[in-house]
C-alpha positions in Angstrom: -10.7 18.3 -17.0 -11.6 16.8 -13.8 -9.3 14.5 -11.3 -10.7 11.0 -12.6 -9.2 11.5 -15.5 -6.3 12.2 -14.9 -5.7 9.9 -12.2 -4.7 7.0 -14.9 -1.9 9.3 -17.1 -0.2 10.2 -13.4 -0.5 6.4 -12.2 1.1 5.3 -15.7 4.2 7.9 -15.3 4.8 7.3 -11.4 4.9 3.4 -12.6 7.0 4.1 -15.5 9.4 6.5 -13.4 10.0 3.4 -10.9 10.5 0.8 -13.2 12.9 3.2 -14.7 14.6 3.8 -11.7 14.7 0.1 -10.6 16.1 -0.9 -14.2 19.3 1.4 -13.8 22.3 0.2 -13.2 23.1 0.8 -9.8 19.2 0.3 -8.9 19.8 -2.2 -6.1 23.6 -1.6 -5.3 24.2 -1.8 -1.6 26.6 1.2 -2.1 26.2 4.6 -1.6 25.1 7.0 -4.2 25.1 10.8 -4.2 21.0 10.4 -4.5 18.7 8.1 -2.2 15.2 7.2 -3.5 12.9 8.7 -1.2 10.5 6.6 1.5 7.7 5.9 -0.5 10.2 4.6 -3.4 12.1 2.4 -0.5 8.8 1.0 0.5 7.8 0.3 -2.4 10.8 -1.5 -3.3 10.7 -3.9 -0.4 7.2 -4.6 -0.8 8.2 -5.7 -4.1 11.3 -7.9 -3.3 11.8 -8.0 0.9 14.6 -9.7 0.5 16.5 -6.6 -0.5 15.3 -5.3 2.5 17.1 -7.6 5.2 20.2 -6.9 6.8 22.4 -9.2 6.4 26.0 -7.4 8.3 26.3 -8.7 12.0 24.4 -7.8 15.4 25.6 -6.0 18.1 25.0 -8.1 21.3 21.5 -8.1 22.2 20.2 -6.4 19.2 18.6 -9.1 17.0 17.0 -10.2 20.5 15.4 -7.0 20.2 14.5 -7.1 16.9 12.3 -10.3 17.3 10.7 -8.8 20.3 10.0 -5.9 18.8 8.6 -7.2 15.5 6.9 -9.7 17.9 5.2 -6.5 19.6 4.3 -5.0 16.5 2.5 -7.8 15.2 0.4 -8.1 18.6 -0.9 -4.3 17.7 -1.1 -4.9 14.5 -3.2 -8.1 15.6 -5.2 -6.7 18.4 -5.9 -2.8 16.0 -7.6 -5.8 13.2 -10.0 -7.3 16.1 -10.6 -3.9 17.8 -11.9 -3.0 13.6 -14.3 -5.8 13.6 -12.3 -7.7 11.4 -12.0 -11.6 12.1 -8.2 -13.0 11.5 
């Protein structure tokens, strides 16, 4: 049995194993539980739905400042590694 073909059954269980875990009931409760999902799962999530993402408590002073400048800094690489690629955008 090569990898090809098994590539579809392991792509149908991961997806089956997050919907799963996304249809429990404490899926997207903003308390904590005893197990995380891991990074991948988290990203995947927000992908997904950002808004479950967001932070939504309060600031310390200066932090969101930071945050836009830093997402604004990010989005310059980001920007700038696309054109260094070749890619137009």
């Amino acid at each position: 049995m090569n990898l090809t073909s098994l590539a579809r059954p392991l792509s149908l269980i991961a997806l089956a194993s997050l919907l799963a875990a996304c249809a429990s009931p404490g899926g997207h409760s903003s308390s904590s539980s005893s197990r995380s999902p891991s990074l991948a799962a988290q990203r995947m999530m927000c992908a997904l739905n950002p808004d479950e993402c967001m932070y939504k408590g309060p600031y310390e002073p200066g932090e969101e400042a930071y945050a836009e400048e830093e997402a604004q800094r990010l989005n310059r690489d980001s920007l700038n590694r696309l054109r260094r690629s070749g890619r137009r955008y």
